[in-house]
N, C-alpha and C positions, 0 to 999 in steps of 0.2 A: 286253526289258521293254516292255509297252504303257507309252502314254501318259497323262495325267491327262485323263478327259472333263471337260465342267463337268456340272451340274445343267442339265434341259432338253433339253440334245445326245440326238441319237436315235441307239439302241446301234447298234454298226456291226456287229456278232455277237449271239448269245444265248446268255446266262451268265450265273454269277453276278460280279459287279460287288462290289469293295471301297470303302472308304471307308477310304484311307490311316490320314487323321487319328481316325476311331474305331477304326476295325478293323470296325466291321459291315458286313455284305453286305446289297446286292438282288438279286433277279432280273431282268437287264434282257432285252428283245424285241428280236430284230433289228426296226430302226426308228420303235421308240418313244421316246419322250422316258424320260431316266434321272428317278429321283425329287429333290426336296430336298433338303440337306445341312442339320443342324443346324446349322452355323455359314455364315457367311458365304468365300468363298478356296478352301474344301473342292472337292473332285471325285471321281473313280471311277475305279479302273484293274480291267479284266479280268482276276478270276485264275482261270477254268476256264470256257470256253467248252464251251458244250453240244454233245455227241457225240453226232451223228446221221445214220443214211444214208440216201441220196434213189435 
C-alpha cells in the first residue's frame, strides 16, 4: 500500500491520486506539486499509476 502524500509534495509517478478522506481523485504528474485538499490533515495516496512504455 502507498503512502499518504500531503498537498504541495511533487508526484513521485503519474496517476491518478485519491483523496482517502473524500474519495475523489486527481491527476498527478511525475514531479509536480499534487493539488489542495478540502480540508485541512488530508493527503493522496496512488491508486493507478499510469501505464506507459519508453
Amino acid at each position: 500500500m502507498s503512502k499518504t502524500l500531503k498537498p504541495g509534495t511533487p508526484a513521485p509517478k503519474s496517476g491518478q491520486y485519491q483523496n482517502p478522506g473524500t474519495g475523489n481523485e486527481v491527476t498527478g504528474v511525475k514531479g509536480k506539486p499534487l493539488p489542495p485538499t478540502p480540508r485541512p490533515g488530508q493527503g493522496y495516496k496512488l491508486v493507478d499509476p499510469t501505464k506507459h512504455k519508453r
